[in-house]
C-alpha positions as CSV (number, residue, x, y, z in Angstrom):
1,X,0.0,0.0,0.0
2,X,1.2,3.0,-1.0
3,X,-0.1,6.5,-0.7
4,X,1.9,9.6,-0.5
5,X,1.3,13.0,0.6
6,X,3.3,15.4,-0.7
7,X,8.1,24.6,1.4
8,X,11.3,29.7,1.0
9,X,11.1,32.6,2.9
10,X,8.0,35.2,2.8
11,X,7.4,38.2,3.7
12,X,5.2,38.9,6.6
13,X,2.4,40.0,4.1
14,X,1.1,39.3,0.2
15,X,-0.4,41.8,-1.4
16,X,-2.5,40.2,-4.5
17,X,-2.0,41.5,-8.1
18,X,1.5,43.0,-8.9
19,X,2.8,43.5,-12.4
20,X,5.2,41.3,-13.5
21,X,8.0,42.8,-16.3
22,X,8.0,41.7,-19.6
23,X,5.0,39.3,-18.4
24,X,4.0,36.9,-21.3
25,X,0.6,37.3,-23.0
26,X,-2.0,35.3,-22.0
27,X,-2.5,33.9,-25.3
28,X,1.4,32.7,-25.4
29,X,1.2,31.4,-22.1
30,X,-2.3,29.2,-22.8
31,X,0.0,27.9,-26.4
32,X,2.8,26.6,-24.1
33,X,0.8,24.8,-21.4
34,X,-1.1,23.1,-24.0
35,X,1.7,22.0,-25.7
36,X,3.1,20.8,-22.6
37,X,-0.3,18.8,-21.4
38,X,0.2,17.6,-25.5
39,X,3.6,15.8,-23.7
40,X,2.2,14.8,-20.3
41,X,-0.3,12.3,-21.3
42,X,-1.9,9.9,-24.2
43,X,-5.2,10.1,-25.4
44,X,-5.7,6.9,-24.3
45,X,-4.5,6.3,-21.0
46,X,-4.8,7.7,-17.4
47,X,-4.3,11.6,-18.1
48,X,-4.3,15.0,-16.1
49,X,-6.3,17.8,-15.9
50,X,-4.5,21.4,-15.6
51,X,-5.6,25.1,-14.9
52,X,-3.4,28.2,-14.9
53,X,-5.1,31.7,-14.3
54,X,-3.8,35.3,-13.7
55,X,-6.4,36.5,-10.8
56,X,-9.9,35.5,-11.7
57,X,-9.1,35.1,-15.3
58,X,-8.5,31.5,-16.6
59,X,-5.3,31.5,-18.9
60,X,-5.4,27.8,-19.9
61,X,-8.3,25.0,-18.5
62,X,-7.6,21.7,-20.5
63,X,-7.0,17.9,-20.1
64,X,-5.8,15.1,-21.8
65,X,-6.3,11.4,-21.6
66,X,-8.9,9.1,-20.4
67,X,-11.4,9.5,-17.5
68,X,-12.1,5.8,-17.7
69,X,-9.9,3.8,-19.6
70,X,-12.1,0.6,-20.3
71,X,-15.3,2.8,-21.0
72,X,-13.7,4.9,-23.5
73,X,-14.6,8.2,-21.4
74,X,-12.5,10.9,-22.4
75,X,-10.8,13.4,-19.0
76,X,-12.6,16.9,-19.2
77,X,-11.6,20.1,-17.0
78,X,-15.0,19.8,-15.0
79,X,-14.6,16.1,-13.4
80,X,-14.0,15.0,-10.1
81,X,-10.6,13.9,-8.6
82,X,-9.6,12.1,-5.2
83,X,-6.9,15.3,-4.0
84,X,-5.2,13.6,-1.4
85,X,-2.7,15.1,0.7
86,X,-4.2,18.7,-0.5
87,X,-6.7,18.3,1.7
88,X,-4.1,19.9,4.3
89,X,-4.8,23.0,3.1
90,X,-9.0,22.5,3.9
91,X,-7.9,21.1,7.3
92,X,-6.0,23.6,8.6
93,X,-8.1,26.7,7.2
94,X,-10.9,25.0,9.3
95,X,-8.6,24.8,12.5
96,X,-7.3,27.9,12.0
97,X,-10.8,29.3,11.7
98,X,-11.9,27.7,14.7
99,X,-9.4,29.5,16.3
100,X,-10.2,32.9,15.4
101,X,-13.7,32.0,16.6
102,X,-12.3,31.2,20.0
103,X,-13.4,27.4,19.9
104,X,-9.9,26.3,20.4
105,X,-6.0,27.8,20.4
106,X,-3.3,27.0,18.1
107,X,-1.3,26.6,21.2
108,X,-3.7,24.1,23.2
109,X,-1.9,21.2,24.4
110,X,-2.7,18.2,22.6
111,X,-3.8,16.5,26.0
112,X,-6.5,19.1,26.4
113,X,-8.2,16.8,23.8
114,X,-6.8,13.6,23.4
115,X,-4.3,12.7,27.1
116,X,-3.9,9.1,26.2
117,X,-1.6,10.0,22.8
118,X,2.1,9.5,24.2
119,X,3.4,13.0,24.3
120,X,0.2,14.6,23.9
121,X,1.3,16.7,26.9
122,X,4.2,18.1,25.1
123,X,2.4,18.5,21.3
124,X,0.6,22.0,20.3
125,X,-2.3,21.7,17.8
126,X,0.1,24.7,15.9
127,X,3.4,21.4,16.1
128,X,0.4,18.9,14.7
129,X,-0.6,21.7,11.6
130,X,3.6,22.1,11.0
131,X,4.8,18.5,11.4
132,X,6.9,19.1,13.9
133,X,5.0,17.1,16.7
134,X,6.7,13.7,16.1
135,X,3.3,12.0,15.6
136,X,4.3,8.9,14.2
137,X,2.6,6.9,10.7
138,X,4.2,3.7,11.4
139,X,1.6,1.4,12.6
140,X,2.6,-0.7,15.8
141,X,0.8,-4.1,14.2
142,X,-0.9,-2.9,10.7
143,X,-3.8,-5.6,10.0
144,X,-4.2,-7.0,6.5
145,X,-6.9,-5.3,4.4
146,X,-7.2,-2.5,6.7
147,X,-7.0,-0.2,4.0
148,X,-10.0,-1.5,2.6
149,X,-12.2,-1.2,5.6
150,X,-14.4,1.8,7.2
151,X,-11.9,3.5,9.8
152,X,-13.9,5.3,12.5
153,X,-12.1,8.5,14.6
154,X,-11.7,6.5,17.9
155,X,-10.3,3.5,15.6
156,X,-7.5,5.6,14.1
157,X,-7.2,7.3,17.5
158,X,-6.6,4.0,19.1
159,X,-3.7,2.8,16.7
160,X,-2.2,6.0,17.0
161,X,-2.8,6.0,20.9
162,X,-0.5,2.8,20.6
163,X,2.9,4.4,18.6
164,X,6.2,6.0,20.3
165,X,6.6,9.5,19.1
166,X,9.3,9.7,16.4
167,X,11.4,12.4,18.3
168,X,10.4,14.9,21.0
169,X,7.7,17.8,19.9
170,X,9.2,20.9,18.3
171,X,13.0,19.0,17.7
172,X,12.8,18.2,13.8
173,X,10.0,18.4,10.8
174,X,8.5,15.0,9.7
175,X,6.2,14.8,7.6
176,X,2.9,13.2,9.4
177,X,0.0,12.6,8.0
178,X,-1.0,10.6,11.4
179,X,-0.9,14.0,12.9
180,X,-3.7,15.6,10.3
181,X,-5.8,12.9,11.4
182,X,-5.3,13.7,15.1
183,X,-6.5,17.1,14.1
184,X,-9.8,15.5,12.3
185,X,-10.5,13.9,15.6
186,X,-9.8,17.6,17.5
187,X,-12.3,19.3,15.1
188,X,-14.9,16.3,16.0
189,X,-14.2,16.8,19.7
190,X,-14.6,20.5,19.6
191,X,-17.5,20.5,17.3
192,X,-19.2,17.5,18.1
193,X,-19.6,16.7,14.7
194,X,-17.9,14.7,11.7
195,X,-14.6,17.0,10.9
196,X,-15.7,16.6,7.0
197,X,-19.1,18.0,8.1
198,X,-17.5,21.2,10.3
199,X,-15.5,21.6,7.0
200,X,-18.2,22.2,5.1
201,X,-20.2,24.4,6.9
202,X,-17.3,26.6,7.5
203,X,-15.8,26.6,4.2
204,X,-16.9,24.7,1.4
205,X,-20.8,26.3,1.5
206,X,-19.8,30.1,2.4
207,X,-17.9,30.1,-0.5
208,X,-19.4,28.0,-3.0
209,X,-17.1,24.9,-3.5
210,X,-20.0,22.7,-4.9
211,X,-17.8,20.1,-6.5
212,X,-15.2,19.9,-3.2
213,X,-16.6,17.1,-0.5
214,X,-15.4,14.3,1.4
215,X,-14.5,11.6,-1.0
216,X,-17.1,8.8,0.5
217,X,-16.1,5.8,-1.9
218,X,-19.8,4.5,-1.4
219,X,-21.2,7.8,-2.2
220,X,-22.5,8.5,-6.2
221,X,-20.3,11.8,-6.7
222,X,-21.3,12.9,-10.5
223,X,-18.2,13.0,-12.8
224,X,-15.9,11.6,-10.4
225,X,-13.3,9.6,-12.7
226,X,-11.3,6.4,-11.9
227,X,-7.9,5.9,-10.9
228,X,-5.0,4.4,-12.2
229,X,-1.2,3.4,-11.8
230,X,1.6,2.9,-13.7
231,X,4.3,2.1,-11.1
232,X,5.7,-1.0,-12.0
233,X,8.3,-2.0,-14.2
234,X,6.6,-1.8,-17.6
235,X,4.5,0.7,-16.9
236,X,1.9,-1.2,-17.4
237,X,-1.2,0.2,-16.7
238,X,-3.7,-0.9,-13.5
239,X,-6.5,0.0,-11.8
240,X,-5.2,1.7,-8.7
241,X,-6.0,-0.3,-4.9
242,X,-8.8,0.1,-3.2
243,X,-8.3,2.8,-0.4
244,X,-11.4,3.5,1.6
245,X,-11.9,7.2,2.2
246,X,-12.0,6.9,5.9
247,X,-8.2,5.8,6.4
248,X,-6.5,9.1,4.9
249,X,-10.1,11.2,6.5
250,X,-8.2,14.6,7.3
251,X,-5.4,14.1,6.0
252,X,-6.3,13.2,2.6
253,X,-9.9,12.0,2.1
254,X,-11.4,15.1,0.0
255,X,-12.3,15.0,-4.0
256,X,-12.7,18.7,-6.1
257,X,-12.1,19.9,-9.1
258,X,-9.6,22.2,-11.0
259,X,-12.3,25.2,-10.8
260,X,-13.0,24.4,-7.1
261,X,-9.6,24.7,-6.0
262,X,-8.8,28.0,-7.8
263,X,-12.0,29.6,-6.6
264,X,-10.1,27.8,-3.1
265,X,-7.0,29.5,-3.7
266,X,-8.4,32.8,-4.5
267,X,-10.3,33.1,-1.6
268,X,-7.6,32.1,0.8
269,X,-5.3,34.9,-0.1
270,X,-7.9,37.5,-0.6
271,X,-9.0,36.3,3.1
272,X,-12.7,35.8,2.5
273,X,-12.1,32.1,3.4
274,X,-10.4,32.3,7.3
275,X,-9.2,36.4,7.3
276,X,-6.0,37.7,5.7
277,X,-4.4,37.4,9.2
278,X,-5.5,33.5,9.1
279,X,-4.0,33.2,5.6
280,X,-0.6,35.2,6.6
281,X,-0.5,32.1,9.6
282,X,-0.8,29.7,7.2
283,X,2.2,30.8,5.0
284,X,4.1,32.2,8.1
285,X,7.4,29.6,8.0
286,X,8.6,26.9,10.5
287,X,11.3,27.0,11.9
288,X,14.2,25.5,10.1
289,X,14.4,22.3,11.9
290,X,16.3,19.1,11.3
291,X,15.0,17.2,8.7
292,X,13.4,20.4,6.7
293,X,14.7,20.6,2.7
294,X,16.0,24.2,2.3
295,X,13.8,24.3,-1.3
296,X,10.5,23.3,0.8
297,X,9.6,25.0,3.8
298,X,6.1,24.3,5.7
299,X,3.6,26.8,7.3
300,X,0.4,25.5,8.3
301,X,-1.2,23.1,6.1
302,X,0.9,25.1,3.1
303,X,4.4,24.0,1.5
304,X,6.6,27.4,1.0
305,X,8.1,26.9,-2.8
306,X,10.1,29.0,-4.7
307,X,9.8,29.2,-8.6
308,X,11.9,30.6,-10.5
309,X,12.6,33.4,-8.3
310,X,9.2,34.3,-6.7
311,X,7.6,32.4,-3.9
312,X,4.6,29.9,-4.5
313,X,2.4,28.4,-1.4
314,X,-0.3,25.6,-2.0
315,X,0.5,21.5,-1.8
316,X,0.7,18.3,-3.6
317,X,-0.9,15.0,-2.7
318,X,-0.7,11.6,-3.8
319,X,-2.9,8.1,-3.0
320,X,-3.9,5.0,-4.9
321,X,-4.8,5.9,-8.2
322,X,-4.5,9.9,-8.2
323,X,-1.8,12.8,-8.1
324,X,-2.4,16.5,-7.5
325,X,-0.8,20.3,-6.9
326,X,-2.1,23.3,-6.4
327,X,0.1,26.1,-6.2
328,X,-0.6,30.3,-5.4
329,X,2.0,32.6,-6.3
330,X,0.7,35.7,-4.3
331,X,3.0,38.4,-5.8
332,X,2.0,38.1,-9.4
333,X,-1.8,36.7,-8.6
334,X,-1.1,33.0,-10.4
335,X,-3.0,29.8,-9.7
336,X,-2.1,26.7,-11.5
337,X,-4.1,23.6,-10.8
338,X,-2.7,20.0,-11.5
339,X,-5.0,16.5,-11.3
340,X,-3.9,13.1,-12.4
341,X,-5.9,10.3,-12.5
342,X,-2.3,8.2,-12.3
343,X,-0.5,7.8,-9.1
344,X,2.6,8.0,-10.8
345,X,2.4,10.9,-11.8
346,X,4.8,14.1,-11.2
347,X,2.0,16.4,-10.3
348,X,4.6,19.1,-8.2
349,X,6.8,19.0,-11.1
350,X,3.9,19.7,-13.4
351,X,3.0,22.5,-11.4
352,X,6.2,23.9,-11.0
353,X,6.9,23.6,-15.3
354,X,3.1,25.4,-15.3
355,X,3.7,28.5,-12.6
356,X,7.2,28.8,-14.6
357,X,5.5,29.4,-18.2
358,X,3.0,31.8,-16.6
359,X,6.1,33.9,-15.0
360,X,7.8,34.5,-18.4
361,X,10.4,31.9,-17.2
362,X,10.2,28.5,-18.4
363,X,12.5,26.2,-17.5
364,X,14.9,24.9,-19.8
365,X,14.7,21.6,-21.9
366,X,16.9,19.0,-20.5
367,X,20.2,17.8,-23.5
368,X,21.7,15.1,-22.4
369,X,25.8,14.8,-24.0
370,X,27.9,12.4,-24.5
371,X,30.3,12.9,-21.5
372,X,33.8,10.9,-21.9
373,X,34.7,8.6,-19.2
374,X,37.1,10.6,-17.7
375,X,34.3,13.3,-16.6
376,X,32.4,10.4,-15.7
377,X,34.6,8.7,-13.3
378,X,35.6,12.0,-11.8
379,X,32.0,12.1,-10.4
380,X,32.0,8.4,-9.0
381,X,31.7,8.3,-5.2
382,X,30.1,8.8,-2.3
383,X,28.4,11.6,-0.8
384,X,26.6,13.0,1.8
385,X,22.8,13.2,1.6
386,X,21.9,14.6,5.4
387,X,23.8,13.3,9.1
388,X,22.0,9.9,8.2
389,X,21.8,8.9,4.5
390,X,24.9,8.7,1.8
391,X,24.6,7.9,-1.7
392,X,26.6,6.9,-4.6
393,X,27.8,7.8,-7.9
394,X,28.9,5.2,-10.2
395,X,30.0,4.3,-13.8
396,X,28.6,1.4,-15.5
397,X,28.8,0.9,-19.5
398,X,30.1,4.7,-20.0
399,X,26.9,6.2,-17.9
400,X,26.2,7.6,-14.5
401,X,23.7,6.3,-11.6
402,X,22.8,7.6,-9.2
403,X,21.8,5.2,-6.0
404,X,20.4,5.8,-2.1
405,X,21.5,2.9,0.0
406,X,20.4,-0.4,-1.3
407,X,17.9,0.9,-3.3
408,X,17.8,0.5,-7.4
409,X,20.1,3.1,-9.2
410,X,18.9,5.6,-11.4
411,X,20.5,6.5,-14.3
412,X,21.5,10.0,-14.8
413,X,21.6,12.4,-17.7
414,X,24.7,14.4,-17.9
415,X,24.4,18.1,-19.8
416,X,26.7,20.0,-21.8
417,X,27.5,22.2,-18.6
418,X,27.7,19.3,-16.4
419,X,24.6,19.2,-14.7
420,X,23.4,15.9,-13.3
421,X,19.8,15.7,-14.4
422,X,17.5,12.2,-12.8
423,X,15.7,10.3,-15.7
424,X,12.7,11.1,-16.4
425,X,13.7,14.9,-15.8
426,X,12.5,16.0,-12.7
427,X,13.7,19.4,-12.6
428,X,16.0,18.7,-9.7
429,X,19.7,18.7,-11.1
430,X,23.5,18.1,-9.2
431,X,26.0,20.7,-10.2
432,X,29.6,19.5,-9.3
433,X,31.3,22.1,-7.5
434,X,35.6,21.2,-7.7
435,X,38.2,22.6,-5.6
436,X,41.2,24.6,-7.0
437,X,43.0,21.6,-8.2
438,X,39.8,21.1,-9.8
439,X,38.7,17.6,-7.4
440,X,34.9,17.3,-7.4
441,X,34.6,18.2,-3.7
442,X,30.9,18.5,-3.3
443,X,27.5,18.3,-5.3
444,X,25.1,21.1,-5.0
445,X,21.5,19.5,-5.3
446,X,18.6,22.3,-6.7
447,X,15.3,20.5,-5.8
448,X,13.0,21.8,-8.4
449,X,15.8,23.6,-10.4
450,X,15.6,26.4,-8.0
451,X,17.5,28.1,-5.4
452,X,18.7,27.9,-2.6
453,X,20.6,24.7,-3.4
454,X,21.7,22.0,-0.5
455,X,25.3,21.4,-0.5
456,X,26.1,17.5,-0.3
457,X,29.6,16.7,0.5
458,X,32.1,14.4,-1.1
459,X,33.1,11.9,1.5
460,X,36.7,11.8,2.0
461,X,38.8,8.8,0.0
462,X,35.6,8.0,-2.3
């Protein structure tokens, strides 16, 4: 079972609009995004659905491929998608709004709600919103098919109830989606009603999100299309497994659309969904803790990007048969929308290749040289990922791989600048960095092709 959940410094406010220079016009910005959805898809496969507008006008709203593959029902801009991990951003608006309506305070205690969750004493509901409350997502004894069953609150709360905390509350950022469903269960407790329920009554009706709901896989939702993966060795494509909605619940159980989560984005950062000063919390940064990437910071409920130069806020999500992004860039007014019905797909890269076109500043096509094996074997070695984790580069049949541990290596592509590109290109690129003898001493990794980049050391005698 696999379902992922996928932050960039801000100023302390975001005004919206702001004219960018030598900003593209709309109509060459909607020709390259549909030439790029032309490359992200087939017509006849799982596809992806994308949106990119300047304010409230829609630059580009297209998709490509197939809505249901065996059915012959083509992907349109209006259907409905399982969002996953982007129904962060939903949670946290709610618990933030809750707060400014005095129901509850971003600084409670955990145990003020929940005492029997080890640590709870020590965890804020603002270190559950951040991921830095050490809420662990290992499960103690996971049961077979568990994914496939209803999960009630005070089940999840149970299993949870039973795991160590990964490290002390407020000592590193983890990633925890264990720690979004804790917050479900808070909204219940405070409410006294179903947190998908509180949801929509605070949000989702007062400001019109029709096609946004919890993603009830016995429910009839009207254009919701079917999932898919193609992560397997042939990329072969499969119906995705069965994930009931009730085991992500807040922290990834929600289906929208691409209009829905525009209109969602607009009225975040104009404040008519939880106040300006409720958005401005939401982007404000975490501290830079162990285990943070310097190209991905994390407010509340919002990953902190950086494209191209100008900040973006939003999030990704992944699960069983779906990908998305949503990204905001609040200087320049942007929205871009990505929604895959493939959980393989690269939906934050998508985004980032999107927001880039709209800026006037795409990002460059990847050429792969012909590098001789001298410049090859200069790069073989090892090197430091974090204090943990190392990983190699090596040489086989006169190209480069890349590999973490005892995982499978990946085959690099090298360009004609020496850039160390994965394949398929990601974005993210090496740049060797040599000392004045000209010894590689160190590989600068740019997650996403942007600054700032994280400097990865040579380790000595490799």
């Amino acid at each position: 079972m696999r379902w992922r959940f996928l932050v960039v410094l801000f100023a302390a406010t975001f005004p919206l609009g702001g004219a960018v220079a030598a900003s593209p016009s709309d109509a060459a910005i909607s020709r390259q995004v549909e030439a790029v959805l032309e490359q992200a898809a087939m017509p006849d496969g799982p596809g992806v659905a994308i949106l990119v507008a300047r304010g409230d006008i829609v630059l580009f709203r297209g998709a490509r491929g197939r809505a249901d593959i065996e059915l012959g029902v083509p992907l349109s801009p209006d259907q409905v998608f399982r969002i996953a991990s982007v129904t962060k951003m939903f949670t946290a608006a709610t618990v933030v709004k809750l707060a400014g309506q005095g129901k509850l305070s971003l600084d409670d205690p955990l145990a003020k709600y929940f005492p029997a969750i080890p640590g709870a004493a020590q965890i804020t509901l603002r270190q559950l919103l951040n991921h830095t409350a050490g809420i662990s997502d290992k499960s103690v004894m996971p049961q077979p098919g568990v994914f496939r069953r209803e999960v009630n609150t005070a089940s999840h709360l149970a299993e949870i109830g039973k795991r160590q905390p990964d490290f002390p509350s407020g000592t590193r950022w983890a990633y925890s989606n264990a720690g979004y469903i804790v917050l479900g269960a808070v909204i219940e407790k405070v409410t006294g009603e179903a947190w998908y329920a509180t949801l929509q009554k605070q949000l989702l009706d007062p400001l019109g999100l029709q096609h946004t709901r919890y993603g009830d896989t016995a429910a009839l939702i009207a254009g919701r299309v079917h999932g898919y993966t193609t992560d397997n060795p042939g990329r072969q494509v499969n119906h995705a497994a069965f994930i009931s909605a009730s085991v992500p619940a807040a922290a990834g159980a929600l289906v929208s659309t691409l209009d829905d989560l525009r209109l969602w984005m607009r009225a975040l950062a104009s404040g008519r969904a939880i106040g300006r000063d409720g958005f401005q919390s939401m982007i404000a940064m975490t501290s830079d803790l162990p285990g943070a990437s310097p190209a991905r910071r994390y407010g509340l409920g919002m990953y902190l990007w950086r494209v191209r130069g100008s900040a973006m806020v939003g999030h990704t999500g992944q699960i069983d048969g779906f990908a998305s992004a949503v990204g905001y860039l609040p200087k320049e007014d942007l929205t871009v929308v990505v929604l895959a019905n493939d959980d393989d797909f690269d939906a934050r890269t998508m985004s980032r290749r999107l927001a880039a076109i709209a800026l006037g500043k795409p990002y460059p096509d990847v050429v792969a040289v012909v590098s001789p094996e001298e410049t090859l074997q200069a790069l073989a070695g090892k090197y430091q990922d974090n204090e943990t984790t190392l990983f190699t580069l090596s040489v086989k049949e006169h190209a480069l791989y890349f590999q973490r541990g005892e995982r499978t290596p990946i085959r690099l592509q090298v360009t004609a600048d020496q850039r160390l590109y994965f394949i398929p290109d990601e974005l993210s690129y090496f740049q060797p960095v040599r000392d004045a003898s000209g010894k590689i001493v160190r590989l600068d990794y740019f997650e996403g092709g942007d600054d700032p980049p994280k400097a990865m050391p040579r380790m000595a005698g490799s």
